[in-house]
C-alpha positions in Angstrom: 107.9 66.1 85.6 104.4 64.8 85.8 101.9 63.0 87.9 101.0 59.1 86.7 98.5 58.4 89.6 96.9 59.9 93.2 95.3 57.9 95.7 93.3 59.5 98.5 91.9 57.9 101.2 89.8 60.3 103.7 90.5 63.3 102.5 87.6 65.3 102.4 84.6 64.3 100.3 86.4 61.3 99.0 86.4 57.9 101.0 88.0 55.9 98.7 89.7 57.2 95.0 92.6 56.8 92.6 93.2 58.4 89.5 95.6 58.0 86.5 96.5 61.1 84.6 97.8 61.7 81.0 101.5 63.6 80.4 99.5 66.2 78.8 96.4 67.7 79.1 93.7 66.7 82.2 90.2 68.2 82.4 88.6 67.1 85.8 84.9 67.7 84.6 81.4 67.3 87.1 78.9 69.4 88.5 79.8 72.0 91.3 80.5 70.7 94.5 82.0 67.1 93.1 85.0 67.2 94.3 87.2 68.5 91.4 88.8 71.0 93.5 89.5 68.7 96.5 91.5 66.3 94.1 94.0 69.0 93.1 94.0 70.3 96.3 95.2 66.6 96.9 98.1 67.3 94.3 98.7 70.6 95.9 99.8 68.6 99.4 101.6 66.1 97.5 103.9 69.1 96.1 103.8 71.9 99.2 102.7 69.7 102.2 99.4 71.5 102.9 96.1 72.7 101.3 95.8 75.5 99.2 92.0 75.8 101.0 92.5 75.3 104.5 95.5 75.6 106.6 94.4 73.2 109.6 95.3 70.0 108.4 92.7 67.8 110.5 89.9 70.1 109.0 90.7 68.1 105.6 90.1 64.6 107.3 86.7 63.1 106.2 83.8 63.6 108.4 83.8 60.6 110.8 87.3 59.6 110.3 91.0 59.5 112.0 93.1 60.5 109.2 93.6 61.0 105.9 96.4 59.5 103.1 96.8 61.1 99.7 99.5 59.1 97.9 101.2 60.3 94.4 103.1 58.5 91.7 105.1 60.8 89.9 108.1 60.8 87.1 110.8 63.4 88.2 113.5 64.2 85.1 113.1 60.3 84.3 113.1 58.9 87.8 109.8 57.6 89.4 109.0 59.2 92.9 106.3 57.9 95.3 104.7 60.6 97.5 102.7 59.8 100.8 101.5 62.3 102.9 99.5 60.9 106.3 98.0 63.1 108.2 96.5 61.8 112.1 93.7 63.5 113.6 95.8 65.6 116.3 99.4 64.2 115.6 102.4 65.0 113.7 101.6 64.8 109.6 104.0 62.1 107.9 105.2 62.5 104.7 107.1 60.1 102.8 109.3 60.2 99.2 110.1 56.6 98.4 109.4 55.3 101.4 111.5 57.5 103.7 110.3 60.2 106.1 111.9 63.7 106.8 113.0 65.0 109.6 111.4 68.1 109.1 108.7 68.8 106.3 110.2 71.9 104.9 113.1 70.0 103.8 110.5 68.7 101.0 109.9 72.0 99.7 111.3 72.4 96.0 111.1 68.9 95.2 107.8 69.1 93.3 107.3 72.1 91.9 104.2 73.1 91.0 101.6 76.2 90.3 98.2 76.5 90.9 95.7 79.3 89.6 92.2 79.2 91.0 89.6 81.1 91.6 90.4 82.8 95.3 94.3 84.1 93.7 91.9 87.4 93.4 92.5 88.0 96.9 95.9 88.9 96.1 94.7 92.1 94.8 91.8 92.7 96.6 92.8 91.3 100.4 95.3 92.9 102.6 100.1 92.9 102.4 99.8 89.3 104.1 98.5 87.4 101.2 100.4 89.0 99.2 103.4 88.4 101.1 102.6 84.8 101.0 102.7 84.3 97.3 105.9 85.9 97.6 107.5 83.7 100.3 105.8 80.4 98.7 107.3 81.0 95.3 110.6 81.9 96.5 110.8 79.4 99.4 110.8 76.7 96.4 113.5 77.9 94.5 115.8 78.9 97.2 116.5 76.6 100.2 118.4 79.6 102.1 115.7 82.1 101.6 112.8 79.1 103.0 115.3 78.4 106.3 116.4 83.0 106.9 112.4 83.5 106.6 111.6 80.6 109.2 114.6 81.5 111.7 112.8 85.7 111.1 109.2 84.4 112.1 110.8 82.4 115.0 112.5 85.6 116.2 109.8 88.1 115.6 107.5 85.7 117.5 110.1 85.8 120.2 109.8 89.3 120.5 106.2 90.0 120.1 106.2 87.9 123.4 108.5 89.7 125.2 106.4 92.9 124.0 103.2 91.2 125.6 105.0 89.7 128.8 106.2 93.9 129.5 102.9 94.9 128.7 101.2 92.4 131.1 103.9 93.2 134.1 103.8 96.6 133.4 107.6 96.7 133.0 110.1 97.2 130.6 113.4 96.8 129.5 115.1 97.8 126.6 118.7 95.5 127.1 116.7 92.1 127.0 114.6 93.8 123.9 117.9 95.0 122.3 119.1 90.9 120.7 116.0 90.4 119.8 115.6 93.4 117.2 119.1 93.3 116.4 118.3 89.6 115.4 115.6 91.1 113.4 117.6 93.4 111.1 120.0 90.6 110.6 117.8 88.5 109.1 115.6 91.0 107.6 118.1 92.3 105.4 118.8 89.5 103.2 115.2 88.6 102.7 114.3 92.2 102.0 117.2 91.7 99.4 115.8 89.1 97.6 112.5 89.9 97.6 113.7 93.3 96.0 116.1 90.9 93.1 112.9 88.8 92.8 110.7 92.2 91.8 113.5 93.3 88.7 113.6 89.3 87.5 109.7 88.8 88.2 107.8 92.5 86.7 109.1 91.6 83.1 107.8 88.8 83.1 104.3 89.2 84.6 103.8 92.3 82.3 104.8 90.5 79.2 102.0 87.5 80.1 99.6 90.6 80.9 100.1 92.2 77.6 99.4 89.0 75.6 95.9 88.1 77.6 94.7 91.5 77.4 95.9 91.6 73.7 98.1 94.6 74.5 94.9 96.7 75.9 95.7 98.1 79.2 99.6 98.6 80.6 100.3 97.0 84.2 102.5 97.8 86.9 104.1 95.7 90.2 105.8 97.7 92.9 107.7 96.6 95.8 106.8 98.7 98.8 109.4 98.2 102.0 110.6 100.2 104.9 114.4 98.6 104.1 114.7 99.9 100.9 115.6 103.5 103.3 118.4 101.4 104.6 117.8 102.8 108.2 116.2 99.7 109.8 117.5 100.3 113.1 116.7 104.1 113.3 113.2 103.0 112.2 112.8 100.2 114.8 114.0 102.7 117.2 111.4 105.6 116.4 108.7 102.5 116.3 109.3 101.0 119.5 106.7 102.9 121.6 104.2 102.3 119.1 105.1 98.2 119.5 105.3 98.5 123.2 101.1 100.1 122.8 100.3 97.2 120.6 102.4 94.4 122.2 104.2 93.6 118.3 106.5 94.9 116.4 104.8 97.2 113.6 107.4 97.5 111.5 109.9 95.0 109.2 110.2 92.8 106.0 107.0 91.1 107.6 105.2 94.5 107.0 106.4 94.6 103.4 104.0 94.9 100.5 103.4 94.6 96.6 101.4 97.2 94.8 99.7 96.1 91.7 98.0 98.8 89.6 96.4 99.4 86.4 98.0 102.2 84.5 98.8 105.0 87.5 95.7 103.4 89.5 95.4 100.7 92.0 94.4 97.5 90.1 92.2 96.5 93.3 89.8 99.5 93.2 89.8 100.4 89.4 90.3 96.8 87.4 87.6 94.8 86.3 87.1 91.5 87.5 88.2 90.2 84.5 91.3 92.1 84.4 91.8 91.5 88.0 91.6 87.6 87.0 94.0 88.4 84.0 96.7 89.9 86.2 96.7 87.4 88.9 96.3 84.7 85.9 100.0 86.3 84.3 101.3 86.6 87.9 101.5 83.0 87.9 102.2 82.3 84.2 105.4 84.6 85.6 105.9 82.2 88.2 105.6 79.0 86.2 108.2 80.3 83.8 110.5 81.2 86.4 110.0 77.4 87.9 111.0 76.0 85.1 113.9 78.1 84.2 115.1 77.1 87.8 114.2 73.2 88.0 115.3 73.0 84.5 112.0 71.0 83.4 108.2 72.4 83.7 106.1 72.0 87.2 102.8 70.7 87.5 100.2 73.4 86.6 96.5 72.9 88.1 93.9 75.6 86.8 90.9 75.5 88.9 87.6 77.2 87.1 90.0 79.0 85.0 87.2 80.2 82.7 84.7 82.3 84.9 85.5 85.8 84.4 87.3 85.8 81.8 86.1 86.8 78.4 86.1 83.7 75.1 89.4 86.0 73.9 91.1 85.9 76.9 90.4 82.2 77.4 91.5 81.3 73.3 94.9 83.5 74.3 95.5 82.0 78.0 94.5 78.3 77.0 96.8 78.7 72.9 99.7 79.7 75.7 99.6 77.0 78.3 99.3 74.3 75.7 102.4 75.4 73.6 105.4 73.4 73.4 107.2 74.8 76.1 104.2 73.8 78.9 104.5 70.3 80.5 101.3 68.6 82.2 98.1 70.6 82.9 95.1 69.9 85.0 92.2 72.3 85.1 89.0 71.6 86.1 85.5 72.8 84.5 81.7 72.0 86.0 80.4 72.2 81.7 82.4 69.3 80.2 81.7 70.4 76.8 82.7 74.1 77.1 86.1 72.2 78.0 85.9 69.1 75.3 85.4 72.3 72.8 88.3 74.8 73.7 90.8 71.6 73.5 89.4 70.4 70.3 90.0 74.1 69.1 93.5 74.1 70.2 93.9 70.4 68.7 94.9 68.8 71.7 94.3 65.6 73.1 92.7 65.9 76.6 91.7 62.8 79.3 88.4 63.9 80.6 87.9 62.7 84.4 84.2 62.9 85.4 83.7 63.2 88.8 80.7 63.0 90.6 80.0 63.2 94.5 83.4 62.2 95.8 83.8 59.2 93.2 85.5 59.0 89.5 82.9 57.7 87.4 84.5 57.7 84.0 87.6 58.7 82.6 87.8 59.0 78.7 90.2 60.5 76.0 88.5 63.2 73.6 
């Protein structure tokens, strides 16, 4: 699969733009602040629906303007694909394959897959369980429809509940038989979530720790846990001994949306002990990981965007991680760089060809093969 050509009108710096992209290698190349970033955040919505920056869709609308349209051509295992996404300043966001709207957005999940490394993937490590509970759910919510429609119908519930909790908290009331469906509902639905996450762990550490071991030249071992209440098996008991605690903060405290992944760096936590470069590394191999596993799925390789892919990283890491993702097995890359010729020269040492796109305040100014 690969992206031919995206069109953005609107969407944040960019007023008016269109770009055509190689098969292979892309370098988007300008000074800080261009708009590099913004035009794979564009590819980003084209594959997942939303920005990888900002989750309030109208906040992505150009200053001054109604809406924005981002529009992709794409070749999908030899068939061409038109994206449109449309997104109204406070109305319902469109978005379009071939013409033809769905009925409801996550049905367009999986279609495009695609990976993106950039700069903020740190937080992984260094923020708090939700983020890292989101990588989780993204990657798996495009790989397997049942997973993406159990996790919605679980936040719809638990939102439910946490309601309840509040509206007995406000009226100073309580009662356990209307709370009972609700966290029985729970349980239900947590369990096979909690299952998969746990399958997705065994299939997923290999891999991450294999990509690890080749950016850090085999220096420094690396470890990923999986850290969940259900793997005691007692949900119900524990729901039950965590009740009065929910009923004090008006939510329920504990779950599969509770559940973490611990990273670490030998038998210490990667967040307080790695280095920022090895911090970088591991969150650079946690989506190699992911990539592979994308294309052993789809059967052919997603889109991979790398944004600012070389701060932080030492010239070894970067000869090892950029000798990988342009190997045979890799399909089309965009990264983005603000020095055009530390990016012309790591592709001329790897002997590939590369189209440069310079970008400069929200326009394309040039775009060149080197």
């Amino acid at each position: 699969m690969y992206l031919r050509k995206i069109t953005v009108h609107n969407f944040k710096n960019y007023e008016d733009a269109s770009v055509s992209f190689a098969e292979g290698v892309n370098a988007l190349v300008g000074p800080n602040g261009s708009g590099k970033t913004n035009l794979l955040d564009a590819v980003h919505y084209l594959s997942l629906t939303k920005s990888a920056l900002n989750s309030v869709d109208s906040q992505n609308v150009r200053h001054g303007e109604s809406f924005f349209m981002i529009k992709g051509e794409l070749v999908r295992e030899g068939k061409p694909l038109t994206v449109l996404v449309q997104q109204p300043t406070g109305q319902k966001k469109v978005i379009k394959v071939n013409g033809a709207p769905y009925d409801k957005v996550s049905d367009h999940i999986g279609l495009l897959p695609l990976v993106l490394i950039a700069p903020q993937d740190t937080d992984l490590i260094r923020e708090g369980s939700e983020t890292r509970r989101r990588f989780v759910d993204g990657l798996l919510s495009q790989i397997d429809r049942s997973y993406l429609n159990t996790l919605l119908q679980y936040n719809h519930v638990l939102k439910q509940r946490n309601a309840l909790l509040k509206q007995f908290a406000e009226r100073n009331t309580f009662d356990g038989d209307l709370l009972a469906p609700y966290t029985a509902k729970l349980i239900q639905l947590g369990e096979p979530i909690h299952t998969r996450r746990k399958e997705w762990v065994s299939q997923f550490t290999p891999r991450v720790l294999a990509h690890y071991a080749q950016l850090a030249d085999d220096q420094e071992p690396v470890a990923l846990q999986y850290d969940s209440p259900w793997q005691t098996g007692q949900m119900e008991t524990i729901l039950g001994k965590a009740l009065e605690k929910d009923r004090i903060l008006q939510r329920c405290t504990v779950g599969v949306h509770r559940d973490d992944f611990v990273f670490q760096l030998g038998e210490y936590p990667l967040k307080k002990f790695g280095s920022q470069g090895q911090q970088k590394s591991f969150v650079i191999a946690l989506k190699l990981a992911q990539y592979e596993l994308f294309q052993e799925h789809f059967g052919f390789p997603p889109l991979l965007l790398m944004d600012d892919i070389f701060d932080k990283l030492d010239d070894g890491r970067i000869q090892r991680l950029m000798s990988k993702v342009s190997g045979s097995g890799f399909g089309q890359l965009l990264v983005t760089d603000a020095r055009p010729e530390r990016t012309q020269a790591i592709f001329q040492e790897q002997a590939l060809t590369c189209q440069m796109v310079h970008v400069h305040q929200g326009e394309i100014i040039d775009q060149e093969e080197v």
